[in-house]
C-alpha positions in Angstrom: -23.6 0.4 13.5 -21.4 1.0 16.7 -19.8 -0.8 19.4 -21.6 0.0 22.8 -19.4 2.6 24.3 -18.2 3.4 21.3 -17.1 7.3 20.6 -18.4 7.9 16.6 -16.6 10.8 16.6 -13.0 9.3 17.8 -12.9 6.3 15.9 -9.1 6.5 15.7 -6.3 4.4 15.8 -2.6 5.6 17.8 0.3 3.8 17.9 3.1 5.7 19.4 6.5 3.9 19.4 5.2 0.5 19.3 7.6 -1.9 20.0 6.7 -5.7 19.5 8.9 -8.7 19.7 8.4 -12.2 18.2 11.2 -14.6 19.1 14.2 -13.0 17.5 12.2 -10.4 15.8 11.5 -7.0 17.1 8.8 -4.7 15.1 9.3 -0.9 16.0 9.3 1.5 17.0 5.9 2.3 15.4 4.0 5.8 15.5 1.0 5.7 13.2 -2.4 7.0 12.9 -5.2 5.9 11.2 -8.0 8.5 11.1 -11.5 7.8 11.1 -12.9 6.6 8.0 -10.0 5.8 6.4 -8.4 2.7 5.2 -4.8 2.9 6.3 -2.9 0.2 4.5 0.4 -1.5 6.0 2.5 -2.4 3.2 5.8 -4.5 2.9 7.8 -7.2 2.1 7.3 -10.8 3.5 8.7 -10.9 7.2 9.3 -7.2 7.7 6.4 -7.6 10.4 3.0 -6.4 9.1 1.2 -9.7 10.6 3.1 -8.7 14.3 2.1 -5.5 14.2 -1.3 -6.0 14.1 -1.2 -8.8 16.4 0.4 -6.0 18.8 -2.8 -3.8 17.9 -5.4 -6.8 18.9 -3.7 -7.7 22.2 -2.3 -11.5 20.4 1.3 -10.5 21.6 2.8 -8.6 24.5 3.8 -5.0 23.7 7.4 -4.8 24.9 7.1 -1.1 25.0 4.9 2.1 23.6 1.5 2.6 23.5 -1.7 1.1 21.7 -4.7 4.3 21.9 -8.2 3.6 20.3 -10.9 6.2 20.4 -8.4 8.3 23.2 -7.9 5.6 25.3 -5.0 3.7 26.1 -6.1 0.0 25.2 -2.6 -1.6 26.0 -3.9 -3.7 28.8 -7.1 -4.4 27.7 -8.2 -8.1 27.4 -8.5 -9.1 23.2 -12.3 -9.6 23.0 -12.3 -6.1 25.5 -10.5 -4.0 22.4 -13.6 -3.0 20.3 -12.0 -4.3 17.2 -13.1 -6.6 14.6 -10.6 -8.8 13.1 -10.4 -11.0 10.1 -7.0 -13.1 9.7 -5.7 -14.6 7.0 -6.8 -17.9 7.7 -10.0 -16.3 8.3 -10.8 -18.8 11.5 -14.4 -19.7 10.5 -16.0 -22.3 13.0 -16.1 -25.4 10.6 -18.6 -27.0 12.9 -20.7 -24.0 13.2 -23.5 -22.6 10.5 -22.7 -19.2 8.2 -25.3 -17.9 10.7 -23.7 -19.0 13.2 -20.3 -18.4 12.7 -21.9 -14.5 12.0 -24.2 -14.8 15.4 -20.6 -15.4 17.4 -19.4 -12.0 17.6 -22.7 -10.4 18.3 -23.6 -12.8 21.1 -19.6 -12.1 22.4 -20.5 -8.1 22.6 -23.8 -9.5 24.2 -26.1 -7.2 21.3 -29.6 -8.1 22.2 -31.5 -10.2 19.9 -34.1 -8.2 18.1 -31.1 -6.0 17.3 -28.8 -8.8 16.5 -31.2 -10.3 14.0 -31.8 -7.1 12.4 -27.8 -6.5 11.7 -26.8 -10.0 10.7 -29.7 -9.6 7.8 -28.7 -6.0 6.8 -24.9 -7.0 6.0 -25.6 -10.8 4.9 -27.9 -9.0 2.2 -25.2 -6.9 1.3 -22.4 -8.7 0.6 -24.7 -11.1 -0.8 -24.6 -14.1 1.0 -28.2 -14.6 2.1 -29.1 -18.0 0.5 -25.9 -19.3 2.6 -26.8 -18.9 5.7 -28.0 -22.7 6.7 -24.7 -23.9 4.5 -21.2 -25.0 6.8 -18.1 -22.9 5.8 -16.7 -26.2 4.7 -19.3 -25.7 1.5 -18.2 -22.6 0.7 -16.0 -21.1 -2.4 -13.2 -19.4 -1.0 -14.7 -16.0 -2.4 -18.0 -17.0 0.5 -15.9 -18.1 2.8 -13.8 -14.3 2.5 -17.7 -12.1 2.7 -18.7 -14.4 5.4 -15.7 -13.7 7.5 -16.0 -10.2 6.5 -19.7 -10.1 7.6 -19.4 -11.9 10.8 -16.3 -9.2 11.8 -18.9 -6.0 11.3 -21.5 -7.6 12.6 -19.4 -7.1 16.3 -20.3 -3.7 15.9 -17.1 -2.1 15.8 -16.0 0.4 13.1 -12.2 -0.3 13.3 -11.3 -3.4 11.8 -8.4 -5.4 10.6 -7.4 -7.1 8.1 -4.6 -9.4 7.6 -4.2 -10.0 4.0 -7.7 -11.4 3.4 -7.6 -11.8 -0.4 -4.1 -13.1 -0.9 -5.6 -17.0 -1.5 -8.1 -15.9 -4.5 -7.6 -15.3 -7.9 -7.3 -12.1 -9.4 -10.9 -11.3 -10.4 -12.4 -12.3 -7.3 -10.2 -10.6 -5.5 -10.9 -7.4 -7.5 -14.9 -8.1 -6.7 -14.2 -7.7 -3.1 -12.2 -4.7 -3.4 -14.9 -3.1 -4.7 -17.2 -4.5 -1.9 -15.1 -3.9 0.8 -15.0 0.1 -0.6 -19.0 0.0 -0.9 -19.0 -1.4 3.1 -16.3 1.1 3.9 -18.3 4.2 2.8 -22.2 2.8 3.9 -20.8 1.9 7.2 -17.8 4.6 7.9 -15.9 1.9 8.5 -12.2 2.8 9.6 -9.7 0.1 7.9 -6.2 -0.8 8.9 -4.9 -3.1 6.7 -1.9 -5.2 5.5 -0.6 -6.5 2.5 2.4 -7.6 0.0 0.2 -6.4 -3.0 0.9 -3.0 -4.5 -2.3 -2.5 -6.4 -4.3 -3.9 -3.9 -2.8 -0.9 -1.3 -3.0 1.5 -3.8 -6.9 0.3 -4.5 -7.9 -0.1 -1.2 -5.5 2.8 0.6 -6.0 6.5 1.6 -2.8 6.3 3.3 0.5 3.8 3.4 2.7 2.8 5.8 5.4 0.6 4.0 7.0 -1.5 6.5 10.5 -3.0 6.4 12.5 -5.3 8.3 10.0 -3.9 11.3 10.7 0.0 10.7 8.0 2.2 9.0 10.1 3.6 6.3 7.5 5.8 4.8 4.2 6.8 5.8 2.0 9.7 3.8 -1.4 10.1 1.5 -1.0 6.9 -1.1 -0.3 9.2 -4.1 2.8 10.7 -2.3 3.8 7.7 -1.7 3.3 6.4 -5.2 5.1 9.3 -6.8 7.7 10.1 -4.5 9.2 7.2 -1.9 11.2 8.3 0.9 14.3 5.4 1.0 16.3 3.3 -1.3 14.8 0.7 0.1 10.8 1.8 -0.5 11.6 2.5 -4.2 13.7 -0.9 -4.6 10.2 -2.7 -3.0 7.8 -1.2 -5.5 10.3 -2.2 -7.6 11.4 0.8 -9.4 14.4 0.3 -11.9 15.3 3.4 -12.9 17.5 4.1 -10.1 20.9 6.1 -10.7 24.0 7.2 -8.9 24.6 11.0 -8.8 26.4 13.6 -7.3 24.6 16.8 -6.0 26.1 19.4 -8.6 24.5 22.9 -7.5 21.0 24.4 -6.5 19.8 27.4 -8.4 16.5 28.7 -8.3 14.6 26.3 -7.0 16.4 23.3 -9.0 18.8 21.3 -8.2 21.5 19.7 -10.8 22.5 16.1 -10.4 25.9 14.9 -12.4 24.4 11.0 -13.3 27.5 9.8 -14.6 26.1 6.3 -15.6 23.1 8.0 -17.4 25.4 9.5 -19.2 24.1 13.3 -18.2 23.1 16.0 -15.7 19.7 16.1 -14.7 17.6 18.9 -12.8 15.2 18.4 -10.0 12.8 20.2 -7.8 14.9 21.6 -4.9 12.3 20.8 -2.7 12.4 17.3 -3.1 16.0 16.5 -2.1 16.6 14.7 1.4 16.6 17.2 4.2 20.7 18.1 5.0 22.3 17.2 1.7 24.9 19.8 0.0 27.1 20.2 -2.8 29.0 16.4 -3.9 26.2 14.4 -1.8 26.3 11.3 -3.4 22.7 10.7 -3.8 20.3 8.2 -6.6 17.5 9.7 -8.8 14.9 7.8 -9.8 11.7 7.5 -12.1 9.3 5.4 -12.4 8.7 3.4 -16.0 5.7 4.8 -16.4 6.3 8.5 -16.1 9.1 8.4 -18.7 7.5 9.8 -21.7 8.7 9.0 -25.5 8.5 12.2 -27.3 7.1 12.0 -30.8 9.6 13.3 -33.2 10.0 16.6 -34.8 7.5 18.0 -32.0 8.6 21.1 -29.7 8.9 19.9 -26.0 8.4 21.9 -23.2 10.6 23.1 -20.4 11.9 21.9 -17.8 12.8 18.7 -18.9 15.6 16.5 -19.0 15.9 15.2 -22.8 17.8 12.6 -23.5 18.7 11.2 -27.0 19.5 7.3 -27.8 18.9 4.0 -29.4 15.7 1.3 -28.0 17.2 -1.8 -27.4 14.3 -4.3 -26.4 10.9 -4.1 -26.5 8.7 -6.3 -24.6 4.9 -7.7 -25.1 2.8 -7.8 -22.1 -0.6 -7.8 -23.3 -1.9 -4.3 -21.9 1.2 -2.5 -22.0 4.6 -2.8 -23.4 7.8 -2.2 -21.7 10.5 -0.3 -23.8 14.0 -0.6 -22.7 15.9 2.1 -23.7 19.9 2.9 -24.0 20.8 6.7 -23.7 24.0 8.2 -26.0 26.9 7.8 -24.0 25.1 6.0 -21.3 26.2 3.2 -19.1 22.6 2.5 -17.3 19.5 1.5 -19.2 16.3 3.5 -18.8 13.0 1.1 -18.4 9.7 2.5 -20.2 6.2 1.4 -19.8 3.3 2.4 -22.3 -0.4 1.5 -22.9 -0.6 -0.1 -25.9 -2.3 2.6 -27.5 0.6 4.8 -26.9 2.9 2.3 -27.8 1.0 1.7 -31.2 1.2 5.5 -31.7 5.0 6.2 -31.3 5.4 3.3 -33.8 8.6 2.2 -32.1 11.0 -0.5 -33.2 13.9 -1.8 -31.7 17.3 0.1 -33.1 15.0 3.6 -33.7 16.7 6.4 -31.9 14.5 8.7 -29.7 14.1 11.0 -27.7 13.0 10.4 -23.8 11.8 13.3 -21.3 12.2 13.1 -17.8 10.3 15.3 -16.0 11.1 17.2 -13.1 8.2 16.4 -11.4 8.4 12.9 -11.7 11.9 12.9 -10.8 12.7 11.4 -7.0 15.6 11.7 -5.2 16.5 9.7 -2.1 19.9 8.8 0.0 21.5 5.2 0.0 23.9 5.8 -3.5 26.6 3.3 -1.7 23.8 1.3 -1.8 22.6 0.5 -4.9 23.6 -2.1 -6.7 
């Protein structure tokens, strides 16, 4: 499945300092990639511009400034049904006077696929995404969950492998929305479909994504393989979005070896990290925050030999917190000013037999230490 004049082996996506502006707003500058079959997910906050980059991408807004490169060429002046990309907002803009067949039949007759061909296609992908026995059916007697394959359906059936998509599940409820992730992974591999994506939802990008970008206030802050970006963000502000709350002032003490020591005053100790992993140009007394995410903080079971390199600290639980699947364990180091935030599984949390007023022990490990700039900062 391939546009006509289509390159299958440059279906790739180049943004190189895209700049966009929408009234008062001005997204960029942008450099990004998306390589072929890969879903590339845009990530961010309400407003930080995911919804005008994209339009900037399709040719719905001017570019002020940069460039816009599918396949190897430079598609910055191209006409919007010219650009070889299939779109689906997040309004989805189904025809409401139209047929599901219809509505599909759009695009193809657009790219001007002949017939035989066209019916061929529109019956492949209605059968799998399973919406067949809707074909005669308006959208306007559709579950929100049809509407979402239809609109999917009739974006592939253009024939183009690079395709859009602008926070298509965000209206559904959480089960649903899970179904289509999983459809829209099956599609993805049977079609080599190459994905650029945006959303506010971080388990939807982390489902859906081989790579993030996470946009804010219309700058890329970080952009690198998903798990990198998972266990390591780059900013202050990319760790505050995931909403990370272990995140603590420190001063850059020494680097030995390969590890660096980090005075946390409000922690109430000196923790070492991976030398590697400071920000490029600090030195001795940067003033710099280490963070960890809940879930790597491990509770070690007592009277149990830990291994090195980690950074033990001894102290008291003061809350513990029911969610259902998982339990989150707040926890108050000895001589600490700063709480440290724990999640577990329940099993694990079953197993540790904790209780609020137990003193523990808590390992932060190395590894699953980050450290980033913006100390003056954090609140």
């Amino acid at each position: 499945m391939a546009c006509a004049g289509w390159d299958a082996g440059g279906a790739v996506l180049e943004l190189q300092a895209l700049t966009v502006r929408a009234g008062g707003f001005e997204l960029g500058p942008v450099d990004l990639t998306v390589g072929e079959g890969e879903c590339h997910v845009i990530l961010g906050p309400t407003g930080g511009g995911k919804t005008v980059l994209l339009e900037g991408v399709l040719g719905l807004r001017a570019v002020a400034a940069g460039k816009v490169i599918l396949g190897g060429e430079d598609i910055g002046g191209q006409a919007v049904e010219s650009r070889r990309i299939g779109y689906v907002p997040q309004d989805l803009a189904l025809f409401p006077h139209l047929s599901v067949r219809a509505n599909i039949e759009y695009g193809l007759r657009v790219r001007r696929i002949r017939d035989r061909e066209r019916g061929r296609l529109i019956e492949e992908l209605a059968e799998t995404v399973g919406i067949t026995g809707l074909m005669g059916r308006s959208p306007g007697n559709l579950s929100g969950g049809e509407r979402q394959r239809v609109a999917l359906v009739r974006a592939l059936a253009s024939g183009c492998r690079m395709l859009l998509l602008d926070e298509p599940f965000s209206a559904l409820n959480e089960s649903l929305r899970k179904d289509l992730w999983l459809m829209i992974k099956d599609l993805q591999r049977r079609y080599r479909l190459t994905l650029l994506m945006i959303t506010h939802d971080l388990e939807e990008a982390f489902f859906l994504g081989d790579r993030l970008s996470v946009l804010i206030d219309g700058r890329v802050c970080q952009s690198a393989a998903k798990r990198t970006v998972y266990q390591h963000p780059a900013t202050l502000e990319v760790a505050q979005f995931f909403g990370i709350k272990n995140l603590y002032r420190g001063r850059l003490e020494a680097i030995t070896g390969g590890r660096a020591r980090v005075v946390c005053a409000r922690l109430g100790t000196t923790v070492e990290v991976c030398a590697q992993g400071l920000p490029s140009g600090v030195g001795q007394g940067a003033e710099l925050v280490v963070g960890i995410r809940a879930t790597e903080v491990m509770v070690r079971r007592e009277g149990i030999p830990h291994p090195p390199r980690e950074n033990l600290l001894r102290g008291h639980i003061v809350a513990l917190h029911d969610k259902g699947a998982a339990y989150t364990v707040l926890f108050l180091p000895e001589g600490a000013q700063d709480r440290v935030e724990i999640e577990l599984n329940t099993h694990a949390y079953r197993r540790l037999g904790l209780a609020e007023g137990g003193v523990r022990t808590v390992s932060l490990k190395q590894e699953n230490l980050f450290v980033v700039r913006g100390a003056e900062r954090l609140r």
